[in-house]
C-alpha positions in Angstrom: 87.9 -27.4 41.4 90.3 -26.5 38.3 92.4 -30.0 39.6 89.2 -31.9 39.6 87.8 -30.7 36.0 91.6 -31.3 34.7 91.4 -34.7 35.9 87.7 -35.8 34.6 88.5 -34.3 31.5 91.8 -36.0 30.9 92.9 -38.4 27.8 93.4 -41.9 30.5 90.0 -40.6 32.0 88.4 -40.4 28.5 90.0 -43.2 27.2 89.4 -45.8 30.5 85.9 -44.6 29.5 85.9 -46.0 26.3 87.4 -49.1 26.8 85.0 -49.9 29.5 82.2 -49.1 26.9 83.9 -50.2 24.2 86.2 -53.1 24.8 88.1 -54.5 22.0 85.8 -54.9 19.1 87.1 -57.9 16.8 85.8 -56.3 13.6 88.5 -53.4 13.6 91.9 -53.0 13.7 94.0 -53.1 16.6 97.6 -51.6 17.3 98.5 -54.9 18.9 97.7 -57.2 16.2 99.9 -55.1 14.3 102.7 -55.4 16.1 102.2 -59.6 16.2 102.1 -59.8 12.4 105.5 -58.0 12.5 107.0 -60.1 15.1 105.8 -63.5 13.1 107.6 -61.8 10.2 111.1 -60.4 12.5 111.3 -63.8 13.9 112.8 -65.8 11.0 114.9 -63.1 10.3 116.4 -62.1 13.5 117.1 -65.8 13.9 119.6 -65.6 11.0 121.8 -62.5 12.2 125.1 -64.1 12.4 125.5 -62.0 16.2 123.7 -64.7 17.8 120.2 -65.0 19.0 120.3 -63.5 22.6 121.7 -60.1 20.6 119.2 -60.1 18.0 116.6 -60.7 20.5 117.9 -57.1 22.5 118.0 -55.8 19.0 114.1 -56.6 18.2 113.0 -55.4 21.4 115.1 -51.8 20.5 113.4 -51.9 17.5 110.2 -53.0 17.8 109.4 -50.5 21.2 111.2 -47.9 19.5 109.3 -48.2 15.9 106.1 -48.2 17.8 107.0 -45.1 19.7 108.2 -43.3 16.6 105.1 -44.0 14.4 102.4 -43.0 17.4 104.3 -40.1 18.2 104.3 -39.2 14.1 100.3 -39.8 14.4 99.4 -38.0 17.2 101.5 -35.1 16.2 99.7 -34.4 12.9 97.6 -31.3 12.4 93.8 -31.8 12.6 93.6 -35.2 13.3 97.0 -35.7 15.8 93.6 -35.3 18.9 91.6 -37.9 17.3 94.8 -40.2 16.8 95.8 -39.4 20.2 92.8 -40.6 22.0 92.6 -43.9 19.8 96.1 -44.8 20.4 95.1 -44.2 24.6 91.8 -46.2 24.3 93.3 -48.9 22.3 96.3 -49.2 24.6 94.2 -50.0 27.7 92.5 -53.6 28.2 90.8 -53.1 31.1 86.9 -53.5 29.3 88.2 -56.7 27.6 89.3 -58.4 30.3 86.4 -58.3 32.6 84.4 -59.2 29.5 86.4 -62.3 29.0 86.2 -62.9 32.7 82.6 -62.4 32.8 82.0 -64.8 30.4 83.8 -67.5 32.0 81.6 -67.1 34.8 78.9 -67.5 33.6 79.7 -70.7 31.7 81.0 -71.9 35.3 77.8 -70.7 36.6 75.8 -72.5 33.8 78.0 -76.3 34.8 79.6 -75.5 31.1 82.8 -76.9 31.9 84.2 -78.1 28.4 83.1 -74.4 27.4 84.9 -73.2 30.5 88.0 -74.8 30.0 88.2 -73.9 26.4 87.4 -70.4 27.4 89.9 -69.8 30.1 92.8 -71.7 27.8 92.4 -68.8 25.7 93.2 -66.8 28.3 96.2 -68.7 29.4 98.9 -70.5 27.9 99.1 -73.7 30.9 97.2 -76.5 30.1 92.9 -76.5 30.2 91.6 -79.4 29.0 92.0 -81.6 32.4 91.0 -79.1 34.7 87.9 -79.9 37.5 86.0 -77.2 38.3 87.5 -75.4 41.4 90.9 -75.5 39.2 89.3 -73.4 36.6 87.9 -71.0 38.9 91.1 -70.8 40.5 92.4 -70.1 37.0 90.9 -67.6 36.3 91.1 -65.6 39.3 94.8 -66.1 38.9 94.6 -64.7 35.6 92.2 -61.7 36.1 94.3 -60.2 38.9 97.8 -60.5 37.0 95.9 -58.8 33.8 94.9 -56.1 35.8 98.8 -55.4 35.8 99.6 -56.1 32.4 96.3 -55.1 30.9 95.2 -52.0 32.3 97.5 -50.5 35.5 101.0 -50.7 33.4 99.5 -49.4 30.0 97.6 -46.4 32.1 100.9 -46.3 34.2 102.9 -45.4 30.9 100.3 -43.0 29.1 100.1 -40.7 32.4 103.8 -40.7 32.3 104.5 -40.4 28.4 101.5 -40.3 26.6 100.3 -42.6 24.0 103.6 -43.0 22.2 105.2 -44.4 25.9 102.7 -46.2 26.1 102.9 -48.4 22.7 106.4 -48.7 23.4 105.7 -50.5 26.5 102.6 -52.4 24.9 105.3 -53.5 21.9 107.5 -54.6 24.4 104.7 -56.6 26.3 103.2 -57.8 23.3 107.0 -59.0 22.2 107.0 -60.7 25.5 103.8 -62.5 25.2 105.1 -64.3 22.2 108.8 -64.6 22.5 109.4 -64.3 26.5 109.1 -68.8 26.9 111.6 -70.8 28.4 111.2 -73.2 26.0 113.9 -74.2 23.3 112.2 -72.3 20.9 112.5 -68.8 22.6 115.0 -69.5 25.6 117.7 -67.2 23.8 115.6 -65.2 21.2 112.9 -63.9 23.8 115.4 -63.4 26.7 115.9 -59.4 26.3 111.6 -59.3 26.0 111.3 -61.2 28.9 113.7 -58.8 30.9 112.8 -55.8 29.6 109.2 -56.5 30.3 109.9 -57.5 34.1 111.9 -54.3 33.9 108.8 -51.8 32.7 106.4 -54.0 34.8 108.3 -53.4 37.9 106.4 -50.2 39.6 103.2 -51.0 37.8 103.0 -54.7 39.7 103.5 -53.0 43.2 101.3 -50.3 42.3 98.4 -52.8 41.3 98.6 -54.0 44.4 98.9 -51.4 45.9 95.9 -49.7 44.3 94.1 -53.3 45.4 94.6 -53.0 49.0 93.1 -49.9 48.9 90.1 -50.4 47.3 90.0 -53.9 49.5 90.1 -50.8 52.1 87.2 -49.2 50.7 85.4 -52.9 50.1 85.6 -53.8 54.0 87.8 -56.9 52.6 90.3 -58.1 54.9 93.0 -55.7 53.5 95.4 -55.3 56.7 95.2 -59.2 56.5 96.4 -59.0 53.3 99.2 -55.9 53.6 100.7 -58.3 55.7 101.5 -61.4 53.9 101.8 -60.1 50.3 105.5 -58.7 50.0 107.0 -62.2 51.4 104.4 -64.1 49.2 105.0 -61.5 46.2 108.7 -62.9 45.9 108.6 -66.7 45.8 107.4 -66.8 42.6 109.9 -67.1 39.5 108.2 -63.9 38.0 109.1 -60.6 40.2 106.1 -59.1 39.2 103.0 -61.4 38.9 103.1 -62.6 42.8 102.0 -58.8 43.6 98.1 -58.3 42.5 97.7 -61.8 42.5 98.3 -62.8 46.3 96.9 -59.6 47.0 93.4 -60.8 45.7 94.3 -64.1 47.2 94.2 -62.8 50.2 91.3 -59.8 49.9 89.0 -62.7 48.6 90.4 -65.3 51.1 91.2 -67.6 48.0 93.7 -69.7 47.1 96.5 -69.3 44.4 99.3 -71.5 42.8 100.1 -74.8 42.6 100.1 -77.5 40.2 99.8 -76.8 36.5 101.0 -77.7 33.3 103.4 -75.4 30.6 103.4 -76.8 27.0 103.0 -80.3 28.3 105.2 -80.2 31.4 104.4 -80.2 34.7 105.5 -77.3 37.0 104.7 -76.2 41.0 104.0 -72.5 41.4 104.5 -71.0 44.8 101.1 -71.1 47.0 99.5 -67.9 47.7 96.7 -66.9 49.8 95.3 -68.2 53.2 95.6 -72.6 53.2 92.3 -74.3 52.3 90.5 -71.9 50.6 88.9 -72.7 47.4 87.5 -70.0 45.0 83.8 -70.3 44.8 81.7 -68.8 42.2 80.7 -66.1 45.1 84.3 -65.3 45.4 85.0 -65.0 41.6 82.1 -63.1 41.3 83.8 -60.3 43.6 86.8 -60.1 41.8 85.6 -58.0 39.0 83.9 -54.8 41.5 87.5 -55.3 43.2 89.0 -54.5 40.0 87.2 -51.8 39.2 87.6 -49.9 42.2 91.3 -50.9 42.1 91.6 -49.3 38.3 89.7 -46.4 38.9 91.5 -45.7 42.4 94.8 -46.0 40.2 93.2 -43.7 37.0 92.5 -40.9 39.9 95.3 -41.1 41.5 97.8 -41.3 39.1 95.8 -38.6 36.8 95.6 -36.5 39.8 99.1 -36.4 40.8 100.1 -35.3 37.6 97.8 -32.5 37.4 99.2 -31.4 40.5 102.9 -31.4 39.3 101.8 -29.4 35.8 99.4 -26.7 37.2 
């Protein structure tokens, strides 16, 4: 009993409640819109460090994670209000609420034959190319989409604050956030967001496996076709050029019997991902519609689990 009110009454419990309620509200600040007005201003000057822009680029990632872990850490260990700053800087590190709220209102704009909406709406959410897709790519889209997010946005963040606390956390979500802007292979960034690129594949390592981990289970729990799925997703995991994304998304490929990869288009160039998921198998609205209880169970599963284990070791 003592483990199970530790748990429920934990800061990631408390704070994956919140976020579910309270999403990302656009009217207030956020932590990681902070951290992308700093990189807009590091960026021309890390470019003019004379040690050459793959250095400067390990340099800002040093700096950037470790500022972020230096100033939560002051915040949360203030007197009075180091509680209050502690739970914010949890609740505002997890994205779990904001991405099923996007997600959910793609859907619906899918459901509603709103494709120009649709494709606007899901180019926001990723940085290929929208604005020729039909319908069945968009859906496909954004399946691919939710299920890596629930990596990025939720499991690794949550992954992080069980392990570290809030001021790990940041210092991972700098280091994502770094990567989001900087990690391209494009001429721009090819040398100046190498070290966030790696660094992220690095902290997103155990939290992609996990993901999918956490997936199969609650595919388990679902009655989806998860032994199906157990079986093809390490080999599918690895052909893609990411070693992380291929995890949770071919494990929803195949839990939702829906297909992944393909043809798309990066900043005006075309490029073939790696197929994943059983051959033939479009994602209908009924299949999308599915993804988002998956996800739940998948995150909560993870939030127990990982909270749980912890409270074990520490009592």
């Amino acid at each position: 009993m003592k483990i199970l009110v530790l748990t429920l009454f934990s800061l990631p419990v408390i704070a994956t409640v919140l976020d579910l309620l309270l999403g990302d509200p656009s009217r207030l600040p956020h932590p990681v819109r902070f951290i992308g007005r700093f990189l807009d201003w590091l960026e021309p000057h890390a470019r003019e460090w004379v040690l050459g822009l793959k250095v400067a680029g390990v340099l800002c990632v040093v700096f950037t994670a470790g500022s972020a872990w230096v100033l939560v850490e002051f915040f949360t260990g203030l007197h009075y209000v180091g509680m209050l700053a502690s739970l914010y800087f949890a609740y505002a590190g997890l994205a779990l609420g904001e991405l099923l709220d996007e997600g959910r209102d793609v859907l619906e704009l899918l459901e509603e034959g709103r494709l120009d909406d649709a494709r606007e709406a899901v180019g926001l959410l990723v940085s290929r190319d929208t604005t020729a897709m039909d319908e069945p790519e968009l859906r496909k889209t954004l399946a691919e989409t939710l299920s890596e997010n629930l990596c990025d946005g939720y499991v690794a963040p949550l992954f992080y604050l069980v392990l570290g606390g809030p001021a790990l956390l940041w210092a991972y979500k700098a280091v994502s956030t770094m990567d989001s802007m900087w990690g391209y292979r494009t001429e721009r960034f090819a040398a100046l967001g190498w070290a966030a690129a790696k660094a992220d594949d690095a902290l997103a390592y155990i939290p992609a496996r996990l993901t999918a981990l956490l997936l199969l289970g609650a595919g388990a729990l679902l009655r989806l076709p998860w032994r199906e799925a157990l079986r093809h997703v390490p080999a599918e995991a690895k052909t893609m050029d990411s070693p992380n994304a291929g995890w949770p998304m071919s494990a929803c490929a195949w839990l939702l019997e829906g297909r992944m990869g393909g043809a798309a288009i990066y900043f005006g160039e075309p490029k073939m991902k790696p197929e994943l998921g059983p051959k033939g198998q479009e994602w209908s609205l009924e299949k999308l519609s599915k993804i988002f209880r998956l996800m739940v169970f998948a995150a909560f599963l993870g939030l127990f689990v990982l909270q749980g284990l912890k409270v074990l070791i520490t009592v």
